[in-house]
Backbone as CSV, one residue per row, in Angstrom:
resi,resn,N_x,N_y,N_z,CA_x,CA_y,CA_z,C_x,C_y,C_z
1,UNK,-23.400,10.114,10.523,-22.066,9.700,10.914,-21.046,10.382,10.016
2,UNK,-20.045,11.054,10.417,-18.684,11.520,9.934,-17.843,10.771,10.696
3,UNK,-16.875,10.323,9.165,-15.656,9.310,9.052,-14.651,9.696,10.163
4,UNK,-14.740,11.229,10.488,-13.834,11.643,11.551,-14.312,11.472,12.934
5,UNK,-15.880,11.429,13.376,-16.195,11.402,14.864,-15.991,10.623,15.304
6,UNK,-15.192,10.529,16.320,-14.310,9.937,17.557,-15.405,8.584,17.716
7,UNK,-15.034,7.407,18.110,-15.333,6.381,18.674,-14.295,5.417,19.623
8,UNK,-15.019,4.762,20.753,-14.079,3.916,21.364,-13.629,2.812,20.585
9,UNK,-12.433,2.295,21.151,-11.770,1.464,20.233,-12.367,0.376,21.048
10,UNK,-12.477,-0.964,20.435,-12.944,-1.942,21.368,-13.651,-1.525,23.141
11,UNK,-13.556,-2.157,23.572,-14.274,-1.912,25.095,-12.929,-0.785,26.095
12,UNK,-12.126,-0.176,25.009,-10.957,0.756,26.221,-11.449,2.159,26.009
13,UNK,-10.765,3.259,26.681,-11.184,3.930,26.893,-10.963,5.358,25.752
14,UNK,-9.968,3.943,24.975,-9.515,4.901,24.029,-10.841,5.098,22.707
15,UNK,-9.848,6.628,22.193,-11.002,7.413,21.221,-10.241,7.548,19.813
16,UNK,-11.152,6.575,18.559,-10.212,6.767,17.555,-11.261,7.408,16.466
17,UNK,-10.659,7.585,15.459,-11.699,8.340,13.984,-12.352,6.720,13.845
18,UNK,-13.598,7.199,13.286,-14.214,5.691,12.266,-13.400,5.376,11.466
19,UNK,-12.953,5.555,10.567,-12.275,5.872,9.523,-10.700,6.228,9.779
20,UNK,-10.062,4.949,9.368,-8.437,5.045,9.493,-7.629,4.680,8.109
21,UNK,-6.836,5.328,8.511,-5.713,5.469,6.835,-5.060,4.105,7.131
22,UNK,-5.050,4.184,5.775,-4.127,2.586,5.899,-2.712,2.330,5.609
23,UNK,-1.874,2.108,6.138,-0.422,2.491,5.983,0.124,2.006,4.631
24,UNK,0.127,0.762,4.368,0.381,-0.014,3.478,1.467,0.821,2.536
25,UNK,0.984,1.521,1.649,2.067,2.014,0.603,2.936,3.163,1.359
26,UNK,3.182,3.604,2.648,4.229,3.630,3.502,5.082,3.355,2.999
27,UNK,4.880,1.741,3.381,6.380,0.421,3.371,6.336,0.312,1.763
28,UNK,6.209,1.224,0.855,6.075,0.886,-0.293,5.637,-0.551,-0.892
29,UNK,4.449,-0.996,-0.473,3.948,-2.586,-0.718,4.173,-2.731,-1.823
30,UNK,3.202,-2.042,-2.728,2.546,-2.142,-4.268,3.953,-1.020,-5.413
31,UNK,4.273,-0.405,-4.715,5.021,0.967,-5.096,5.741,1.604,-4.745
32,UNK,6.526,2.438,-5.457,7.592,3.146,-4.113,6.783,4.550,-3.962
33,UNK,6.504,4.803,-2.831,5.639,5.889,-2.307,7.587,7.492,-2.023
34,UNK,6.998,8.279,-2.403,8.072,9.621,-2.429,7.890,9.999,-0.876
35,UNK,8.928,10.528,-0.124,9.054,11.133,0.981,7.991,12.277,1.268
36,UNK,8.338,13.099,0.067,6.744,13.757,-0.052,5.595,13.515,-0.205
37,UNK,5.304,12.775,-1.126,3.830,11.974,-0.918,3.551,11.249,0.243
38,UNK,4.317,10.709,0.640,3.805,10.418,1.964,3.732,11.264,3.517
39,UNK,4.449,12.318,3.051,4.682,13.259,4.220,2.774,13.941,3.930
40,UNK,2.455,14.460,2.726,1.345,14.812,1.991,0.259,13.951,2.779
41,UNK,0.381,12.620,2.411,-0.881,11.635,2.581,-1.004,11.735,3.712
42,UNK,0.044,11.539,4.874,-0.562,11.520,6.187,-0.689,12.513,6.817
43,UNK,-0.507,14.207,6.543,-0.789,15.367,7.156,-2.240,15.455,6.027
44,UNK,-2.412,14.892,5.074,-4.432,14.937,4.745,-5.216,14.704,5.403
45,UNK,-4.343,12.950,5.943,-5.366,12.218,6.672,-5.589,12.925,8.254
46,UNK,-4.707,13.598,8.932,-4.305,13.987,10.121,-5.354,15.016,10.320
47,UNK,-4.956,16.098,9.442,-5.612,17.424,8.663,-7.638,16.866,8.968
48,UNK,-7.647,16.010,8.170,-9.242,15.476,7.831,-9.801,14.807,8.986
49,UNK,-8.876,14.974,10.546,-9.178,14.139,11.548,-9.329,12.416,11.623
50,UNK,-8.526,12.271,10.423,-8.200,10.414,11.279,-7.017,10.632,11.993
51,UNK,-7.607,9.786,13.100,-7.045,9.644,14.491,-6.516,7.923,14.164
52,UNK,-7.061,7.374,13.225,-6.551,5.385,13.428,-5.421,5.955,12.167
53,UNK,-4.681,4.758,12.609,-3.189,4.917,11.197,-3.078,3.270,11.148
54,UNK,-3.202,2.648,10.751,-2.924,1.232,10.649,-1.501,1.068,10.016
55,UNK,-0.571,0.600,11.132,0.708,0.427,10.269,1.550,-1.219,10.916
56,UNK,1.951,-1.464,10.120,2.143,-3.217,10.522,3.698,-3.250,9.616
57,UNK,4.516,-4.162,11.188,5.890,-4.559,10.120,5.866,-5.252,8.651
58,UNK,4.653,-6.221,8.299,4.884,-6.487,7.224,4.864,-5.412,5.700
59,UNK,4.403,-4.538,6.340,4.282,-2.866,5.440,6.156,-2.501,4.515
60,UNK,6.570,-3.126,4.303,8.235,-3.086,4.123,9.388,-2.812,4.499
61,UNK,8.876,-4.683,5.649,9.810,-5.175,6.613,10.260,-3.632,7.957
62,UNK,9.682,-2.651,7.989,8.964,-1.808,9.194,9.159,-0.267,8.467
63,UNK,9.480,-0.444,6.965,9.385,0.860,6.423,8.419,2.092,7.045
64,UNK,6.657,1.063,7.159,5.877,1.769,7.193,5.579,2.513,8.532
65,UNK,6.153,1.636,9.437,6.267,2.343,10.597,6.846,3.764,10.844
66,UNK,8.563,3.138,10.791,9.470,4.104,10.662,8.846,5.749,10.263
67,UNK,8.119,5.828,8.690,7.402,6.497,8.006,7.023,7.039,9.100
68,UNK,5.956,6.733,9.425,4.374,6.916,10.011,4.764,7.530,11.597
69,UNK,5.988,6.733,12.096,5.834,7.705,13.492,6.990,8.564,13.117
70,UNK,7.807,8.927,12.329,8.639,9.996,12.420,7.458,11.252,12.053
71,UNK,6.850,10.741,10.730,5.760,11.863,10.249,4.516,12.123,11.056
72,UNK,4.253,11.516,12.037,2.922,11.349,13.130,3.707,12.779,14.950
73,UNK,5.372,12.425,15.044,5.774,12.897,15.870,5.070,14.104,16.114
74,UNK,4.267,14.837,17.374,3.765,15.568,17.399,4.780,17.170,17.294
75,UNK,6.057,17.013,16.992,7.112,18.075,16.957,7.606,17.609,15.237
76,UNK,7.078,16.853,14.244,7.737,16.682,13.144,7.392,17.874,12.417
77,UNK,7.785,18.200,11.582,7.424,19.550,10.667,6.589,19.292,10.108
78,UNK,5.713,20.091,9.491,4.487,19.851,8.559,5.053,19.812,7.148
79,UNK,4.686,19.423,6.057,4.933,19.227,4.647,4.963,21.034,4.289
């Protein structure tokens, strides 16, 4: 098994990595995460084929979102 080969998500038809990044320090939980480091962290994870991104409003109050789909946009610039 590699952390990157595709699996269905529950019983749909969708196809995600085993292995998903976890948004969390996004929304700066623990820390304040840099525009760059996080632009960095999620073109690694992207780069390394995770396909799951776990990102949740409580991530700082929807920081982590915001983050995650401007930097996920399939037209955003690369780091």
């Amino acid at each position: 098994m590699r952390a990157a080969d595709p699996r269905a998500l529950g019983r749909s038809a969708l196809k995600v990595s085993q292995l998903g990044f976890g948004g969390a320090p996004l929304g700066n939980l623990f820390a304040e995460l840099s525009e760059a480091d996080a632009a960095a962290a999620v073109a690694g994870a992207s780069t390394s084929g995770i396909r799951l991104f776990d990102t949740a409003r409580l991530y700082g109050h929807g920081l982590c979102e915001l983050k995650a789909a401007g930097l996920l946009r399939t037209d955003a610039p690369t780091p």
